[in-house]
MARDREN-930066 format. One line per 4 residues: number of its first residue (from 1); their letters; for each residue y, z, x of N, C-alpha, C, O. Coordinates in steps of 0.02 Angstrom, whole numbers, m for minus. Atoms other than C-alpha are relative to their C-alpha. Example, Ala and Ser with C-alpha at 12.3 -4.5 7.8 and 13.67 -1.06 7.14 Angstrom:
1	as	m59,0,45,m225,390,615,60,0,45,59,33,97 ~ m59,m3,m42,m53,357,684,55,37,m39,110,45,m14
This chain:
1	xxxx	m14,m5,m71,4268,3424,6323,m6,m68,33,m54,m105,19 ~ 9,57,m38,4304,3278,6441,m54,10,55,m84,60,75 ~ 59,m12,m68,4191,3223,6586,38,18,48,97,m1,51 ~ m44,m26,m57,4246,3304,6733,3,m70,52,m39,m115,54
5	xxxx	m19,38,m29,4331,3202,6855,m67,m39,56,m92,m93,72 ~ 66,6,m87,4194,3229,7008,m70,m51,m24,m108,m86,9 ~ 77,65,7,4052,3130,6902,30,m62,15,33,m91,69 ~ m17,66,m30,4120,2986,6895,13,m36,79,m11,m92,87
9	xxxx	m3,m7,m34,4177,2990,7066,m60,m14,24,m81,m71,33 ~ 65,47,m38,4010,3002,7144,m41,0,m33,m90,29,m9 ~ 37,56,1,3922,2916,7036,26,m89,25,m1,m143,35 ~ m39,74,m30,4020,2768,7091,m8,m2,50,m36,m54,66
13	xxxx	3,m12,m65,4023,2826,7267,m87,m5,18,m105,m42,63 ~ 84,18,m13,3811,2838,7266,m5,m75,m17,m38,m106,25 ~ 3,73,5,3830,2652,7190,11,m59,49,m17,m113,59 ~ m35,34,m50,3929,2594,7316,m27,5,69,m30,m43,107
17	xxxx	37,5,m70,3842,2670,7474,m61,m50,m12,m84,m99,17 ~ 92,39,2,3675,2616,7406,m1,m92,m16,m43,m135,m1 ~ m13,112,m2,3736,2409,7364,11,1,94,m25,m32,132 ~ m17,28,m66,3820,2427,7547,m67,5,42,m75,m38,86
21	xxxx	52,m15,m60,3647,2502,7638,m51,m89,m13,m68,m135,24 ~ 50,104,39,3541,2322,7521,27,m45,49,1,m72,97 ~ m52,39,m44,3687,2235,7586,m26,m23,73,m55,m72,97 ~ 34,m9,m81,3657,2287,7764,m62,m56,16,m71,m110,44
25	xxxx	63,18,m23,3488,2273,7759,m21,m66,12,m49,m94,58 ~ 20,80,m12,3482,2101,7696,43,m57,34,32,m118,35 ~ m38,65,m66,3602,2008,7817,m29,17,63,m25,m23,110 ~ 25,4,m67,3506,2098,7956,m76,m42,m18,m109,m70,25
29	xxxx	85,38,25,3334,2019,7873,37,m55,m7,m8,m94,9 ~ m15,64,17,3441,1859,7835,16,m39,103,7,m97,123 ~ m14,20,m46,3497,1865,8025,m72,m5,57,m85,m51,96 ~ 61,m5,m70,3334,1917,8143,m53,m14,m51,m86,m63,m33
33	xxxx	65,23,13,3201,1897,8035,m35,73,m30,m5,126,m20 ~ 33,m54,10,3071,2022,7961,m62,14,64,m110,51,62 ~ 92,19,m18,2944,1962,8107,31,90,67,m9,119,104 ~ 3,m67,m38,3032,2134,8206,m6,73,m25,18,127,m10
37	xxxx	8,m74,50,2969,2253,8082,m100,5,m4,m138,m43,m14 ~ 68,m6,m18,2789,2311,8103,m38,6,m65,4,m7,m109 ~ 42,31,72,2660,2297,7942,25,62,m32,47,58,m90 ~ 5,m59,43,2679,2490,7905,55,13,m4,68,70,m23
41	xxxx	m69,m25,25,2854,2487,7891,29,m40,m48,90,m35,m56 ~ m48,50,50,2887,2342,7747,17,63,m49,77,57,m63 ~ m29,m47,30,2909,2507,7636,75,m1,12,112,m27,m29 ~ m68,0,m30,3075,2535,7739,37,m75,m36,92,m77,m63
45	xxxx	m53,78,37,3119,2327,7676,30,4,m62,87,m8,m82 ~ m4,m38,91,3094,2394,7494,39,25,m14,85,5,m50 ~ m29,m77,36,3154,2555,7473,52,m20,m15,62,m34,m74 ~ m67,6,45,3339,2518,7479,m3,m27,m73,18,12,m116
49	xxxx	m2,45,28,3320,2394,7360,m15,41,m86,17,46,m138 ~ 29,m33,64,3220,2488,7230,47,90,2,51,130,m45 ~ m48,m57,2,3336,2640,7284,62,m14,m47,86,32,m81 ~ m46,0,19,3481,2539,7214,m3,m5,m73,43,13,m109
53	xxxx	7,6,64,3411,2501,7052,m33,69,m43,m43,72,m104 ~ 22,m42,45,3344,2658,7010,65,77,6,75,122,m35 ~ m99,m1,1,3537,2726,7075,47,m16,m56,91,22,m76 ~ m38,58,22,3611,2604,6979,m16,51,m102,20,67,m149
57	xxxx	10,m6,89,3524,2665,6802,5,80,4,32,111,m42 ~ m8,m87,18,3512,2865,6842,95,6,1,126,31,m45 ~ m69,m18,21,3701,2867,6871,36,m19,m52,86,15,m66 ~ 0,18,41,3717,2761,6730,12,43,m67,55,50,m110
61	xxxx	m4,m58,65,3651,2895,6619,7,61,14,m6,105,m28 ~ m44,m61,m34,3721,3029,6718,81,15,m40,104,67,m63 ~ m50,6,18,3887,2951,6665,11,m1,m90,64,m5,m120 ~ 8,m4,80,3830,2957,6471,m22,77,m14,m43,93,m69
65	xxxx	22,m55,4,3792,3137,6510,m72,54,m5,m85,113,m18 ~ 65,m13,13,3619,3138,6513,m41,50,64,m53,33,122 ~ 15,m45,m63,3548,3301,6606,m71,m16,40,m82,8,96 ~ 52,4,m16,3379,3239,6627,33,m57,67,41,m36,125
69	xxxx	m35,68,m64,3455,3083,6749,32,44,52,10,26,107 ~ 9,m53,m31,3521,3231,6836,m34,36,66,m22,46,125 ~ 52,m47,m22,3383,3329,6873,m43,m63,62,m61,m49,119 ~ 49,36,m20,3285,3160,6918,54,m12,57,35,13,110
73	xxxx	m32,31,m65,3429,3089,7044,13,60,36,10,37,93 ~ 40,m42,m37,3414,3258,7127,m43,15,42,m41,19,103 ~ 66,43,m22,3247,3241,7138,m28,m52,54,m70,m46,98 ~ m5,40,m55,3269,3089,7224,62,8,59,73,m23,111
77	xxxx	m36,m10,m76,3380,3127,7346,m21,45,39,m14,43,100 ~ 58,m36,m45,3277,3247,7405,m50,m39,36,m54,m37,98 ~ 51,33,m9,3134,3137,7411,7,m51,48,m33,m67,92 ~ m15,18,m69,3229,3036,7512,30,4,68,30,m40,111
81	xxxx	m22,m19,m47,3313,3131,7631,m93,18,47,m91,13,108 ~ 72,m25,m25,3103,3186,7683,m29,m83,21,m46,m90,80 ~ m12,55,m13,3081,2993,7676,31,m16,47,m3,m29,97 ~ m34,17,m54,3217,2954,7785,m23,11,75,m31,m26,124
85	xxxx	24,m46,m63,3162,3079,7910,m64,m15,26,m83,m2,83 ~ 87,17,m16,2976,3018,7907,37,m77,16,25,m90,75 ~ 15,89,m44,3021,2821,7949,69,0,48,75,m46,88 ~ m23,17,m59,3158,2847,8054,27,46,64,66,22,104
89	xxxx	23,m46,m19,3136,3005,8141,88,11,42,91,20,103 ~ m73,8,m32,3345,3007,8181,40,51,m33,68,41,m87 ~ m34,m45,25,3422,3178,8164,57,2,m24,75,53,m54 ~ m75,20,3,3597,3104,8146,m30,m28,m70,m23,19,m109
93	xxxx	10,16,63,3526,3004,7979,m11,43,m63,6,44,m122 ~ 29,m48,54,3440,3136,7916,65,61,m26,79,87,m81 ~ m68,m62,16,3595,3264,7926,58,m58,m33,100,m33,m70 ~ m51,35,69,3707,3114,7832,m38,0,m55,m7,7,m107
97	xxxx	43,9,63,3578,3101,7711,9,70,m35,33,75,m92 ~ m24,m75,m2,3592,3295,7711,43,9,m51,33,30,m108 ~ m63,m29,20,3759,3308,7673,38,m48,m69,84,m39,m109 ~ m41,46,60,3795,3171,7555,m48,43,m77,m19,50,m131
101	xxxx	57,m25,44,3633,3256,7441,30,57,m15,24,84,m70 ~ m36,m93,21,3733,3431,7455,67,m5,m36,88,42,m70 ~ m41,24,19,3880,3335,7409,4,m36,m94,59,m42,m122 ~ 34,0,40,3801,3285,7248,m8,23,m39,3,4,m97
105	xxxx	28,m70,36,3736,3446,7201,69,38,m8,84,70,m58 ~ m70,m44,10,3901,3523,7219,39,m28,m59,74,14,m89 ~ m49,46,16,3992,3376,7116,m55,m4,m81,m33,m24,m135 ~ 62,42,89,3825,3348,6955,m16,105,4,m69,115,m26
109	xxxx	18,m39,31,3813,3542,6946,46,68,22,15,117,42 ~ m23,m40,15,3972,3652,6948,13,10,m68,m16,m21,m112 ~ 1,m26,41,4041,3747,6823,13,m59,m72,m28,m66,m118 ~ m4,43,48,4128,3605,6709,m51,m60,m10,m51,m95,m60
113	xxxx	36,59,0,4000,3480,6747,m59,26,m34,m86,m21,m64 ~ 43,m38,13,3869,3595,6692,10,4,m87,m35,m16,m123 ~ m16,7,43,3960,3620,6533,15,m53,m42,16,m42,m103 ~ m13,58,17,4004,3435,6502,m102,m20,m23,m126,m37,m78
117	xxxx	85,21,45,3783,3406,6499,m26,40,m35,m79,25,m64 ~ 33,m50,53,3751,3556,6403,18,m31,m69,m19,m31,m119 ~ m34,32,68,3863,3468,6271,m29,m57,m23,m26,m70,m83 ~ 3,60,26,3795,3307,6271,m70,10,10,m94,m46,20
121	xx	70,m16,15,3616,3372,6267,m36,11,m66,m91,m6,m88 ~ 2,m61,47,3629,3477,6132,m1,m50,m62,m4,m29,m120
């Protein structure tokens, strides 16, 4: 069985938001400075950053079919949609965060996709 179209897709598409949010981040830290960010929020400087690299390797082995990478980038997108919502308390973020996470789930666990990691588990 081939990989279904939709992995690839967004795993590329999670690659690509998450370089552009780094991106972001660090031309606004390259432009104002970090001195407008308060002590308990350098987490927020991080996260992307360590979001993209641990992005970067679960879709990785998402795309080699690996169900456990899966389960874990799941996982984290949960973890950070609750995240999101705790440092920047912005219902509009949290409902994109939302929807890209349901977007996801729909795309790493219908029917052929389901059948494509059973195969390469096994």
């Amino acid at each position: 069985m081939k990989r279904p179209i939709s992995i690839p897709i967004i795993c590329w598409a999670n690659i690509a938001i998450n370089y552009l949010i780094a991106l972001v981040l660090t031309l606004v830290i390259l432009a104002v400075g970090i001195s407008f960010i308060n002590m308990e929020y350098y987490l927020a400087l991080i996260l992307p950053y360590l979001n993209l690299i641990l992005v970067i390797y679960l879709n990785k082995m998402i795309l080699c079919g690996r169900r456990w990478a899966r389960e874990i980038f799941i996982v984290w997108c949960i973890v950070l949609n609750i995240l999101g919502h705790v440092l920047f308390e912005d219902i509009q973020v949290t409902l994109v965060s939302i929807v890209f996470s349901i977007a996801n789930i729909i795309c790493l666990y219908h029917s052929s996709a389901n059948r494509f990691f059973v195969r390469k588990d096994a």
